[in-house]
DRENDO-1510 file (C-alpha; in Angstrom, 1 decimal, always signed):
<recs>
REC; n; res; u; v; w
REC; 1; UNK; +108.5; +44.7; -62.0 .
REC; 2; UNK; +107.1; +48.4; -61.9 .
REC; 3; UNK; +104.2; +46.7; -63.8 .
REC; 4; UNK; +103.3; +44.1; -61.1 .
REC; 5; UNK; +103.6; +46.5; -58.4 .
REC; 6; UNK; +101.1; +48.7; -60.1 .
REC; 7; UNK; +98.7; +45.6; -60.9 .
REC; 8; UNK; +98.9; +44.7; -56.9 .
REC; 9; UNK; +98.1; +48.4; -55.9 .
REC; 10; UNK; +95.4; +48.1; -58.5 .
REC; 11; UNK; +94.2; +45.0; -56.9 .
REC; 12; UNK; +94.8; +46.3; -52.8 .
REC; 13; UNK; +92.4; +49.4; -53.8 .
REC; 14; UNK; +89.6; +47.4; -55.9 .
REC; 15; UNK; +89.8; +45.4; -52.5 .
REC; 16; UNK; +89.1; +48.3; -50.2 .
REC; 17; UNK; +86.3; +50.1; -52.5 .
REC; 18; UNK; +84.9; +46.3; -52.2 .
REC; 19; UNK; +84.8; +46.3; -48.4 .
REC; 20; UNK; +83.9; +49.4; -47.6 .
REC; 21; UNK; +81.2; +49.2; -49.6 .
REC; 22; UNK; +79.6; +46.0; -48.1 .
REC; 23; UNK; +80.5; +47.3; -44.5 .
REC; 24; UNK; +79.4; +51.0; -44.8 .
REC; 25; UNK; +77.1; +51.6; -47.9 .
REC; 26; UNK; +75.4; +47.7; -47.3 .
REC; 27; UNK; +75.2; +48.4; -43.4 .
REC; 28; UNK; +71.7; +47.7; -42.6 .
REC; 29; UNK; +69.7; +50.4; -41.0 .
REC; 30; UNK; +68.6; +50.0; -37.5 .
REC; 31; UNK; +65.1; +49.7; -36.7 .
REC; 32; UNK; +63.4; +52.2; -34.8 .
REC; 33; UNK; +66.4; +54.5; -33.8 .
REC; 34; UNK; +63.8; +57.3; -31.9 .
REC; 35; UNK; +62.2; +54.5; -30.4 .
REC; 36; UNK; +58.6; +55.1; -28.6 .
REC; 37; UNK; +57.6; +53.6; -25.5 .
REC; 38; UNK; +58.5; +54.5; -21.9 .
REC; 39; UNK; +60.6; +51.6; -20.3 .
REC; 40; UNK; +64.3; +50.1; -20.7 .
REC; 41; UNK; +64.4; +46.6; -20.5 .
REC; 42; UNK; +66.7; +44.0; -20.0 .
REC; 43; UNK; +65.0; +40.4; -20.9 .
REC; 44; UNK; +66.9; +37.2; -21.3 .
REC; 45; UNK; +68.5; +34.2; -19.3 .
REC; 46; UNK; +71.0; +33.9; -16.5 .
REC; 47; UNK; +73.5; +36.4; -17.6 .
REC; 48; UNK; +70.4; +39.0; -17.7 .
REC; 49; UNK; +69.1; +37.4; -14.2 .
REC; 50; UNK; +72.8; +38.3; -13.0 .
REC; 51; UNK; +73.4; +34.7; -11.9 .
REC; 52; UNK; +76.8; +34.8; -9.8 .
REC; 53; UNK; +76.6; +38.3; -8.7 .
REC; 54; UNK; +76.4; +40.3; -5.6 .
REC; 55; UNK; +73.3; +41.8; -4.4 .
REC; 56; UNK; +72.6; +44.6; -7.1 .
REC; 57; UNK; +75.4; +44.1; -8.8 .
REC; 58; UNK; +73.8; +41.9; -11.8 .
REC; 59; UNK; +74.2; +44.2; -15.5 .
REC; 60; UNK; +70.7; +45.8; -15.9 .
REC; 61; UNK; +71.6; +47.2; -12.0 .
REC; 62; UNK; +74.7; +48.3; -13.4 .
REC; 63; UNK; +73.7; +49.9; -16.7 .
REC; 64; UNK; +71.2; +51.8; -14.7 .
REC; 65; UNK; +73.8; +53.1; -12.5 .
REC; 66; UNK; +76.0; +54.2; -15.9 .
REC; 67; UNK; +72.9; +55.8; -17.3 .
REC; 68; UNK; +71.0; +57.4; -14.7 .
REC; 69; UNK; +67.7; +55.6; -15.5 .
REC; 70; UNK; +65.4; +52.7; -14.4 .
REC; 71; UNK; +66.3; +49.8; -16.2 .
REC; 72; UNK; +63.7; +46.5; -15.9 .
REC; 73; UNK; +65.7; +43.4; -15.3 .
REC; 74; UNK; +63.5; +40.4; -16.8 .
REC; 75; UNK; +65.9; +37.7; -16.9 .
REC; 76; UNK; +65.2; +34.4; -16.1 .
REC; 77; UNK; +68.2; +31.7; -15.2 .
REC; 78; UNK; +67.9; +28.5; -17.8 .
REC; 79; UNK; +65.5; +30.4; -20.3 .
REC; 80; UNK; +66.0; +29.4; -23.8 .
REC; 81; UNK; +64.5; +31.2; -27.1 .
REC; 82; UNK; +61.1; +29.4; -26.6 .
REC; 83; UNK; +60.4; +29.8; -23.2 .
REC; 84; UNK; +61.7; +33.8; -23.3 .
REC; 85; UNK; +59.3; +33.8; -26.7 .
REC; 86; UNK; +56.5; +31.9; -24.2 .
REC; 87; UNK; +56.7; +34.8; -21.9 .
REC; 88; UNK; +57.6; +38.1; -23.8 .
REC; 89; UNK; +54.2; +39.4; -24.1 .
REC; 90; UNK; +54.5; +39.5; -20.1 .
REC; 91; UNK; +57.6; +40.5; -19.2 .
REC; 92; UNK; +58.2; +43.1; -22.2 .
REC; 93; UNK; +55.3; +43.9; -24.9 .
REC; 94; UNK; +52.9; +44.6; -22.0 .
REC; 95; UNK; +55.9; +46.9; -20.2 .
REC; 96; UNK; +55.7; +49.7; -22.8 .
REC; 97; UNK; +59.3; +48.7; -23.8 .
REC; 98; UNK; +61.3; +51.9; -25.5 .
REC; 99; UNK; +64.6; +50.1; -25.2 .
REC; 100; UNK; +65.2; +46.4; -25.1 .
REC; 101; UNK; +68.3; +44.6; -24.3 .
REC; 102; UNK; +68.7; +41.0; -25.2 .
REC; 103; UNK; +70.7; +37.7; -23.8 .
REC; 104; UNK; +69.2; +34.6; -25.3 .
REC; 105; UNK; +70.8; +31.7; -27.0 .
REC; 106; UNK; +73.6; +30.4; -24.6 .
REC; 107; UNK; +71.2; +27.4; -23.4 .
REC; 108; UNK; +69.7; +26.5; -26.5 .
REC; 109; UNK; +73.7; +26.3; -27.6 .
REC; 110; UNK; +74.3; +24.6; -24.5 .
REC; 111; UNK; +71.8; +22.1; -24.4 .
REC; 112; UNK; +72.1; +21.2; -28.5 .
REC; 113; UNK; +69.0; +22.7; -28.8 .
REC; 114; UNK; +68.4; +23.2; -32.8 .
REC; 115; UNK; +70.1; +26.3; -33.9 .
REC; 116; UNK; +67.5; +26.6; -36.5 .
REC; 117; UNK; +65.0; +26.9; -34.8 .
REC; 118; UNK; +66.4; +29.0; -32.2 .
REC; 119; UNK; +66.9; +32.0; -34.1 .
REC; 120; UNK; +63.7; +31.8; -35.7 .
REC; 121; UNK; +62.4; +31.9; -32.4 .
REC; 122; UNK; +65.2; +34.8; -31.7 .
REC; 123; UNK; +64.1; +36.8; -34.7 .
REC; 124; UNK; +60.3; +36.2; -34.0 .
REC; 125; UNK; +61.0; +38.4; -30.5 .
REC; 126; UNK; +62.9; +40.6; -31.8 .
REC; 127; UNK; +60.1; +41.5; -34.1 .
REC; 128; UNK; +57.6; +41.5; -32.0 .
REC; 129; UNK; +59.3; +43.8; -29.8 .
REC; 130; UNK; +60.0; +45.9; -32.7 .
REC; 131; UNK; +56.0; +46.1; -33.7 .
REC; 132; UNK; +55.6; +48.3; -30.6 .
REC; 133; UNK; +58.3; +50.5; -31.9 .
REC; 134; UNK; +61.4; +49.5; -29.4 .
REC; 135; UNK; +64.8; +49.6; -30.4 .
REC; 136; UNK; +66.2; +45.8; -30.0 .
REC; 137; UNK; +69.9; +45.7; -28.9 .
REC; 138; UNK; +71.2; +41.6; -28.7 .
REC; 139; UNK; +74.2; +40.4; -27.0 .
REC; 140; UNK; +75.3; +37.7; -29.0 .
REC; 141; UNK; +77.9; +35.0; -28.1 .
REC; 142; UNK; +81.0; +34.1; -29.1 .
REC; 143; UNK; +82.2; +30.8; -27.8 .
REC; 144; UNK; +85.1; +28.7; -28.6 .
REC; 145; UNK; +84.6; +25.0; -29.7 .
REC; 146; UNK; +81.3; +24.2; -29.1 .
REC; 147; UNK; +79.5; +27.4; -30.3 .
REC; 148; UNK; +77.9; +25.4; -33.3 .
REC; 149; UNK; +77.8; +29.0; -35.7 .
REC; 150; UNK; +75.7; +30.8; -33.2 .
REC; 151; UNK; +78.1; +34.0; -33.7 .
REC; 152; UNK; +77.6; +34.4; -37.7 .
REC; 153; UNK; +73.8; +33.1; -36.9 .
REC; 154; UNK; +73.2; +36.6; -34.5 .
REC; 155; UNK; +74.7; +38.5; -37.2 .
REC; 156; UNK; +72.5; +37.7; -39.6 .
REC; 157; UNK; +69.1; +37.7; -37.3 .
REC; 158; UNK; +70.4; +41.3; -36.6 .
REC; 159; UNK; +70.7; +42.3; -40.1 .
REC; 160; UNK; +67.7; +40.9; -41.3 .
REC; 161; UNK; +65.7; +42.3; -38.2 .
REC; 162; UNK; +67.9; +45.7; -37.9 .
REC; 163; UNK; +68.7; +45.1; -34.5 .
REC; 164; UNK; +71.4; +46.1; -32.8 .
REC; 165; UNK; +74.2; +43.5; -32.3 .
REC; 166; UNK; +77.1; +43.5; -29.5 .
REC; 167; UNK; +79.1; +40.7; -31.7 .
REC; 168; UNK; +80.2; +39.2; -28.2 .
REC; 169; UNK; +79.1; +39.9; -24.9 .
REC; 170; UNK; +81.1; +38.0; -23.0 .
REC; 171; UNK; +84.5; +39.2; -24.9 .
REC; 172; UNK; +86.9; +39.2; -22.6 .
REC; 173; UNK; +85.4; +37.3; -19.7 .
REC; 174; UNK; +85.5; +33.6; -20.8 .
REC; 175; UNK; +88.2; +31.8; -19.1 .
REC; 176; UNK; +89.2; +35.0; -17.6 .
REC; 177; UNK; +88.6; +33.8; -13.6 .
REC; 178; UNK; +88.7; +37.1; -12.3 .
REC; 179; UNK; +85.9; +38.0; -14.1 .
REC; 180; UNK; +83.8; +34.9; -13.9 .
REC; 181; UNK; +82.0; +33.5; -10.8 .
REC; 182; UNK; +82.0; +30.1; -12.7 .
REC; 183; UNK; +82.6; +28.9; -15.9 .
REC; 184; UNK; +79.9; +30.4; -18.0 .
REC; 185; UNK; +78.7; +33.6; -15.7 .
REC; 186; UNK; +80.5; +36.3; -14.7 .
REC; 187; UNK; +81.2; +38.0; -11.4 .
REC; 188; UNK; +80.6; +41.6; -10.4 .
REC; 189; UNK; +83.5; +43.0; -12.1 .
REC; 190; UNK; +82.1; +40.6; -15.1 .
REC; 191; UNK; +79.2; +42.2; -15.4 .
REC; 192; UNK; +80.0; +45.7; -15.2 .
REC; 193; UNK; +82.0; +44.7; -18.3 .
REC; 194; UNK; +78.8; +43.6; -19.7 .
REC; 195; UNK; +76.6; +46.7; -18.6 .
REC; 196; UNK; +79.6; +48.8; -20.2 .
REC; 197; UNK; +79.1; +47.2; -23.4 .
REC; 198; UNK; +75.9; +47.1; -23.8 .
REC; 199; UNK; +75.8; +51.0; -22.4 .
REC; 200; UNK; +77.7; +51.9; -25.4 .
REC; 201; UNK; +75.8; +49.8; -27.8 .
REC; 202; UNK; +72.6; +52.2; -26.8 .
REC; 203; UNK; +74.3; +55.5; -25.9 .
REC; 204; UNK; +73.1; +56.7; -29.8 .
REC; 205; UNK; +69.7; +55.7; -28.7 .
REC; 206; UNK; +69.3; +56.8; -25.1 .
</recs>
């Protein structure tokens, strides 16, 4: 008996030297931490655009507010990964982008798009917005059912990229109606939840 309970001690520590050692020592280092560049931007889809929210009260409004800073909101309601990559040198490379925050993916996942594909697209502008030496924060998603892998898929674009990932930013506001306006955009009080997250996401960085 005293052996066995040794062995599974044995076994529980081997098992914690093992984690910690792919979640600490393996962590993969974040890509331009002192970023350069002059502007904080926000570039994305509907849940950047601040679909089903009050007059200023959309997240980049929001984060601004928390941070005492301008903050660019370049979100466009019903972009996917291609059009936002159509568009990026636009709305953020030619913005002198010093921070950029990210929500892109939920219509490509909504609209079957291939998954593939999207985060090649997702990784291409997250690149890209690294080459002008921006930190890249994404807000990835999270969704029950029908979220086709799209969660593990952020991880990894963020790990291979060394962005900066919010694992879910909509944790906390799906099905929750007082903080959506509808079924897949918040409300104001859903996206100061959002701006809160993503404010501490960046705080290291600001």
């Amino acid at each position: 008996m005293k052996l066995l309970k040794t062995g599974t001690i044995a076994l529980a520590v081997v098992l914690a030297v093992y984690f910690g050692y792919r979640h600490f020592l393996h962590h993969p280092p974040v890509k331009n931490p002192r970023p350069a560049g002059e502007n904080i931007i926000c570039f994305g889809d509907s849940l950047t655009y601040g679909t089903g929210a009050s007059q200023g009260m959309d997240y980049p409004t929001q984060l601004s507010r928390l941070i005492g800073k301008p903050v660019i909101n370049a979100g466009i309601p019903g972009d996917t990964t291609a059009t936002a990559l159509a568009r990026l040198e636009r709305d953020v490379l030619g913005r002198s982008p010093r921070i950029v925050l990210i929500t892109l993916g939920g219509n490509d996942m909504k609209n079957r798009q291939d998954r593939d594909r999207a985060f090649r697209n997702l990784k291409a502008i997250i690149t890209s917005i690294q080459g002008r030496g921006a930190l890249v924060i994404v807000g990835g998603l999270d969704v029950p059912i029908w979220g086709r892998g799209f969660q593990e898929h952020y991880r990894k674009a963020c790990e291979e990229t060394g962005a900066v990932l919010v694992p879910d930013i909509l944790k906390g506001l799906l099905g929750n109606p007082e903080r959506m306006s509808d079924t897949i955009h918040p409300n104001d009080a859903g996206y100061g939840v959002m701006a809160g997250y993503f404010h501490e996401a960046m705080k290291p960085y600001l």
